[in-house]
N, C-alpha and C positions, 0 to 999 in steps of 0.2 A: 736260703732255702725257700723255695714256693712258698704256697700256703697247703693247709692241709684238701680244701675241694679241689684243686686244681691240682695238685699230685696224685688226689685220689682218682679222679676223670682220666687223666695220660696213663696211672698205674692200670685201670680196669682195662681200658683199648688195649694197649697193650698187650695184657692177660687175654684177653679175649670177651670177660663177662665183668659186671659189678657181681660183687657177692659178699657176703659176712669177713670171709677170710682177706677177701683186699683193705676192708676197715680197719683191721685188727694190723697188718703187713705194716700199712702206709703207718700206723700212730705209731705203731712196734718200733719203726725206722726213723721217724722224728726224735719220738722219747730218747732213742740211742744214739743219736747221733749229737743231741743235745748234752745229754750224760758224758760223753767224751768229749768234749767241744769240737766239733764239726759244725758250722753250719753250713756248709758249701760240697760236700761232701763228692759229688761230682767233678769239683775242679779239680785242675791237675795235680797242684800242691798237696793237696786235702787227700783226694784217693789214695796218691800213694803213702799215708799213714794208716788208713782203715783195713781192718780185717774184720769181717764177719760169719761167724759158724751162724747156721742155719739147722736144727734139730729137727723136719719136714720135710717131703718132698709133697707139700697141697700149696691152695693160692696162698697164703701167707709168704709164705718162700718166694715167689715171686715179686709179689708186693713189698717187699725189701729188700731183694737186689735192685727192684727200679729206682726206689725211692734214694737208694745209699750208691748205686752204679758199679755194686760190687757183681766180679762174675769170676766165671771159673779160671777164664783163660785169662783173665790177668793177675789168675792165683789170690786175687782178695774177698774172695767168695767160698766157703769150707763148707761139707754137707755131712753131717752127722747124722746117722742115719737110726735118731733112735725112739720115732714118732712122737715125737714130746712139742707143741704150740711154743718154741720158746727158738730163742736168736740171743746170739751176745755180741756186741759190737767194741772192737778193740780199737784205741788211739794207739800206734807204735809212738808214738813220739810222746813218752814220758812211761811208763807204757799205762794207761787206764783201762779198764774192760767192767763192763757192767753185762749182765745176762739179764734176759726179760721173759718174763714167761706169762702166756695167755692165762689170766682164771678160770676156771670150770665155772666157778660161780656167777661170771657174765653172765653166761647163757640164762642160766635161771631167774636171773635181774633183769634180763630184757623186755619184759610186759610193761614192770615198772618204768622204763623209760621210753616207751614207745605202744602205751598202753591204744593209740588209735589203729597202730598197726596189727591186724590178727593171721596175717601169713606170716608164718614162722622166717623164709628168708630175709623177707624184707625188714617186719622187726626187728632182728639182730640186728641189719644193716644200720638200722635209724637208732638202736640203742646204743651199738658198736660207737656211732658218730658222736654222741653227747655226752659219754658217760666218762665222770673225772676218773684221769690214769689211776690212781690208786684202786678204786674199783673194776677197771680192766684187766690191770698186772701187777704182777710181783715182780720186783727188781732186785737182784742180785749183786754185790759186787763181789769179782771173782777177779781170779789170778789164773791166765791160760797161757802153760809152758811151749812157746810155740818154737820147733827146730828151723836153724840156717835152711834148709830145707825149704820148709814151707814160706818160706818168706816170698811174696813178690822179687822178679828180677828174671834174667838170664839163668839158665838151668845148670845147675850146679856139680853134679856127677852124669855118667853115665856108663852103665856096667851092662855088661854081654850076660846074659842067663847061661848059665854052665851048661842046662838039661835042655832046651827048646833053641836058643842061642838070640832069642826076642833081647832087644834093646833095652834096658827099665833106668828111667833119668830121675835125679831130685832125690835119691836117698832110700828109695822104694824098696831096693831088694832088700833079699832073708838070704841071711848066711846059716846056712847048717851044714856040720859035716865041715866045715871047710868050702864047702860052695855056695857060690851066688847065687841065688833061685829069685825068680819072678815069683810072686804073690801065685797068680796059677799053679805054678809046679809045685811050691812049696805050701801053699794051704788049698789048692782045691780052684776052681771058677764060677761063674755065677752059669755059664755054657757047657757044657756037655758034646763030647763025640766032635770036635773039628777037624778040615778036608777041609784042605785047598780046594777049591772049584773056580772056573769061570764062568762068565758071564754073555747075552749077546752084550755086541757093540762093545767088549769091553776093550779093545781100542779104541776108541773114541774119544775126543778132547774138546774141552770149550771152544777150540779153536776150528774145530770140524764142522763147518757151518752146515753140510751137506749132515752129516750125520753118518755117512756113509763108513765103513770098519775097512780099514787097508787089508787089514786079514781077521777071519773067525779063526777063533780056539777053537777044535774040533771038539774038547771038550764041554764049551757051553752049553747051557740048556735054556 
């Protein structure tokens, strides 16, 4: 594993800014990765053991898929969505899971350890950096039941939606009634009102250097 300024430096680029939440991401993601034994977490060996739920969708979140090289599409990246400062990082191989969670009471600690800094970001940033783990987080050990499903790998089912007749892989559907329902049909969307529509150029391919559309949809707009 890096060190922590230099994963901290590649996690901000990345992200786009330095900020409070990248300090907290990147140690969030040492600490746990250490707590399972990972320390290589990115290598190929190592990734394919880690699973990590994420409780954010802010810079923390990011700052610990970088740090840990967990993502969606290789299914070891989980997002719970239940605005809580907190990440748990699972070893499958034995299985260990620790959960972490940011303190509230950081924040209010931060003067104290970066009493020269008096802009609120940057403080956190420079207290975020010094302040021993025990005073950052709380650590949890837990026990998280995770289905054949969700495991990393090649996708494991794949069922026709009885009502829409959309694809849904990995375990997803809801049977009621005797039918298979997509999560849509059968609890609702996060969208509203769908139409098919096209598009311009929506013929068009990487491969179309011209750019140029062999035929418009006369329905695009």
């Amino acid at each position: 594993m890096h060190d922590f300024n230099r994963l901290l430096a590649a996690s901000a680029e990345a992200h786009g800014h330095l900020c409070p939440g990248q300090v907290v991401g990147v140690r969030m993601a040492l600490l746990g990765c250490r707590l399972i034994g990972l320390d290589d977490p990115r290598r190929r060996d190592q990734i394919k053991k880690l699973i990590v739920y994420v409780e954010m969708d802010r810079c923390t979140a990011d700052a610990v898929a970088f740090v840990t090289g967990a993502k969606l599409g290789r299914r070891s990246l989980k997002f719970m969505d239940y605005g809580i400062m907190a990440a748990t990082f699972i070893n499958l191989d034995g299985p260990k899971a620790f959960r972490i969670i940011s303190t509230e009471e950081a924040r209010d600690l931060a003067p104290l350890y970066a009493p020269g800094e008096t802009e609120k970001s940057r403080q956190q940033i420079e207290a975020y950096r010094k302040m021993p783990e025990c005073v950052l987080f709380r650590v949890q050990k837990v026990h998280v039941p995770i289905s054949p499903y969700d495991l990393p790998g090649p996708t494991r089912s794949k069922v026709t939606c009885t009502r829409c007749g959309q694809v849904v892989r990995d375990g997803k559907e809801i049977i009621r009634d005797g039918e298979s329902l997509c999560k849509p049909c059968a609890l609702g969307a996060y969208f509203q009102n769908p139409q098919a529509t096209g598009w311009p150029e929506m013929h068009r391919s990487p491969d179309d250097e011209t750019g140029a559309s062999p035929e418009r949809d006369p329905n695009a707009t």
